[in-house]
N, C-alpha and C positions, 0 to 999 in steps of 0.2 A: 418550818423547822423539820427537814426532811429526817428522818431516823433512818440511817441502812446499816443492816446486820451482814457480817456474813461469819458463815458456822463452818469448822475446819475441824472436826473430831477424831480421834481414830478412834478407837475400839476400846473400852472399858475392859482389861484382860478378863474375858473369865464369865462376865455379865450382861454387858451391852453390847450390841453391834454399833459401828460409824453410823448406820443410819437410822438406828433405834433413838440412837441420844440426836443426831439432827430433828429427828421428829418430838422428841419431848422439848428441847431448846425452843424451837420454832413455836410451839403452842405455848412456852411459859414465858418470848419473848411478846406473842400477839397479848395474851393477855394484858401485860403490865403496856405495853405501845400497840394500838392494835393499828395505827397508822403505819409502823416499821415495813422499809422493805430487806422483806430476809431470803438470803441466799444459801443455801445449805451445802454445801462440797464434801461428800462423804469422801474421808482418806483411810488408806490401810496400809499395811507396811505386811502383807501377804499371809497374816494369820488371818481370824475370823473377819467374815465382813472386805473382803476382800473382791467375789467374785459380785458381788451386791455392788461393790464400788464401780468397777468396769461396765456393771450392767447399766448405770445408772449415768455414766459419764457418758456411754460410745453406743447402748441402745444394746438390741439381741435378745437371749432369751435366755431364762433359767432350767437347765431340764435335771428334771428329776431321777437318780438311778438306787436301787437295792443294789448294797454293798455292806461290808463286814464293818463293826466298830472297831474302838480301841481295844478291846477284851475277845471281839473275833465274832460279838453278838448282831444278829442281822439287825439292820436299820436302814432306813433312806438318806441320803446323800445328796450330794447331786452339783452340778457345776453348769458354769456358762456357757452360752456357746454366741460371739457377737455377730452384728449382722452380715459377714463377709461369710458365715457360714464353715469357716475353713479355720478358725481360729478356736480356741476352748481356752477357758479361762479354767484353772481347778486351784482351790485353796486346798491343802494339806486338814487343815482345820476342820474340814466338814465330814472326816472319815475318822480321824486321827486325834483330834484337836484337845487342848487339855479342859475344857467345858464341858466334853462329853461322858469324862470320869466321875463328876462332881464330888471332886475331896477323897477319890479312895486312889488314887494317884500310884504306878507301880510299876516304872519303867523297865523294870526287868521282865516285866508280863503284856504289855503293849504293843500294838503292833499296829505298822504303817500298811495293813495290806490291801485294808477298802482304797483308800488315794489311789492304789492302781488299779483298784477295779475302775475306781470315777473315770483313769486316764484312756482306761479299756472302753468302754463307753464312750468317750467321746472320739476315739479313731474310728470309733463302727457307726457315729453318726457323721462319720464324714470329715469331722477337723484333720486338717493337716500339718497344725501349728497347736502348740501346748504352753501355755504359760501357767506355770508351777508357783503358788505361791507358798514359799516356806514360812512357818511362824506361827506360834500356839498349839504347839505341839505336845502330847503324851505321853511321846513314843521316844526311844534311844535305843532303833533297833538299824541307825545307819542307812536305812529305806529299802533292806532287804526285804518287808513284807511286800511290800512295793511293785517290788522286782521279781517277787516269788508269783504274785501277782498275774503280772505280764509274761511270766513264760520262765524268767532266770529259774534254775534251779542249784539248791546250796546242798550239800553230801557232808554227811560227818564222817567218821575216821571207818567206819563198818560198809562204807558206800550206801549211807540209805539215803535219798533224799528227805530233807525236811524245810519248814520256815521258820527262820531264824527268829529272835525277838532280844531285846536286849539283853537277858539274862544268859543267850545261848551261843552268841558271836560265839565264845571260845571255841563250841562244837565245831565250828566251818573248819572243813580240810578241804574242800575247792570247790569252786562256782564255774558254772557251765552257764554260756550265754548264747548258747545254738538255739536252745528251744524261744528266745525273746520273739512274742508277738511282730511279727513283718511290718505290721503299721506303724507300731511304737517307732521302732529300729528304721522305719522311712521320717516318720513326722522329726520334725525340728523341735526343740525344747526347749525353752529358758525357763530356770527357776528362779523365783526374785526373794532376796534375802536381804533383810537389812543388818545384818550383821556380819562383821569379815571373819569371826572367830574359827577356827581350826577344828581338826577332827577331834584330835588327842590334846592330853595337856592339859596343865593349870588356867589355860585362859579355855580346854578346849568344850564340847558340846556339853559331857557327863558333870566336871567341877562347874561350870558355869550357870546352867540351865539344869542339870540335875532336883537339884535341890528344889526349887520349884514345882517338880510333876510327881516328888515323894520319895525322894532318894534321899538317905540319909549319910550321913558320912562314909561307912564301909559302902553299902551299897555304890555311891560315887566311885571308891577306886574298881569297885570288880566292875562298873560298865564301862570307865576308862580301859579298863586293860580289854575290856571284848573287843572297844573299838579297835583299839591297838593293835589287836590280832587280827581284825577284819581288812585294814588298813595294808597288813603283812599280805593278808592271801589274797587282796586283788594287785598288789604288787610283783605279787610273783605268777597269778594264772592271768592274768589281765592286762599287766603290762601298764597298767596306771598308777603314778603317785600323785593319790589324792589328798591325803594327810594335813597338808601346810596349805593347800589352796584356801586361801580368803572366803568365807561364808562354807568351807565343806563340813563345819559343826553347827550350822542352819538345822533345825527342829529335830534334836537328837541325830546330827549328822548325817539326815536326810539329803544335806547337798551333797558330801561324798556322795554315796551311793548315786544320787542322781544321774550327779558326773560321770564315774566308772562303769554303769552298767546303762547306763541310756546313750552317753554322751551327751547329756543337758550342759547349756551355758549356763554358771551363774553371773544372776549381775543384783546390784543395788537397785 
């Protein structure tokens, strides 16, 4: 009476990782059957537990980098890099992610800027491919930390430069994309989103996912409208509408920015 398990989890938002809970499943399935054969498949849908999934599917290695949290505070980070050497796996989640806040949530003060230190790190270790996981997110700063990161630089109305954060979209009066790291602007990029929702709008990153990382009603329409505005000014110095693309309100519309200032694909 052969027993076989097989474990498909994703990520307990917030608490568990995909492979945290295969590992406690696996030890409460041997107990009660210790004959079972159990197969574990860690899955993620590109927030936490993510780069652990890849690792764990395709082999490679984890490497460890110093980078900014969600608050700007140092901490370690770190992303994959699989065995072809030339690929990096980076979750959003590991710099950014809404675990890292635990309950003091404040999207207008959040900021995506370690994920681009992680992305920085991995073109200096060589990748030449980026896979971007959006999801369990902070942050609803459009991934201009990101991209402040990597070289973008954002100017408000006085010419100073600064990095943005959701609270300060409004300030943007134009984005200069000369200074963007040469590696980034070589390597290839997908970000992988499971969600198609929009920058702006009722279905879009701030009404949707807002609420979640601490946004409360008011706060929701003023990070609507930054995006709104963000939306305006890479439209007109950039030359991109990213606005209505499918997944461009991926982890406080991290996939916009992705898009517009890296030229990342997103996909499902």
């Amino acid at each position: 009476n052969m027993k076989k398990i097989l474990l498909v989890p994703d990520s307990f938002k917030g608490t568990l990782s995909s492979r945290e809970i295969c590992g406690i499943m696996t030890e409460q399935v041997r107990r009660v059957w210790p004959e079972a054969q159990v197969r574990a498949i860690p899955v993620a849908d590109g927030g936490e537990g993510s780069v652990d999934t890849f690792l764990s599917a395709l082999g490679g290695e984890r490497r460890t980098v110093f980078c900014q949290g969600p608050f700007g505070e140092e901490m370690e980070g770190f992303y994959g890099l699989l065995p072809d050497g030339k690929t990096a796996v980076v979750e959003m989640a590991a710099a950014a992610g809404l675990p890292l806040v635990g309950g003091k949530g404040d999207p207008e003060r959040t900021t995506t800027y370690g994920v681009g230190q992680l992305m920085a790190a991995a073109v200096r270790d060589g990748a030449r491919r980026i896979v971007l996981g959006l999801g369990g997110s902070a942050t609803n700063d459009g991934g201009c930390g990101a991209a402040a990161a990597l070289g973008v630089r954002f100017y408000n109305a006085a010419g100073e430069s600064f990095v943005p954060t959701g609270g300060t979209l409004g300030s943007i009066a134009h984005i200069d994309l000369s200074g963007l790291d040469p590696a980034i602007a070589a390597a290839e990029i997908t970000a992988m989103c499971d969600i198609d929702n929009p920058m702006t709008g009722p279905r879009g990153a701030a009404h949707v996912f807002g609420p979640q990382k601490g946004a409360d009603a008011a706060m929701v329409e003023r990070l609507d409208s930054g995006l709104g505005h963000l939306a305006e000014v890479i439209r007109r110095d950039l030359g991109a509408d990213v606005e209505n693309l499918p997944g461009s309100g991926a982890a406080g519309a991290m996939g916009a920015g992705m898009a517009a200032f890296l030229g990342a694909v997103l996909r499902p």
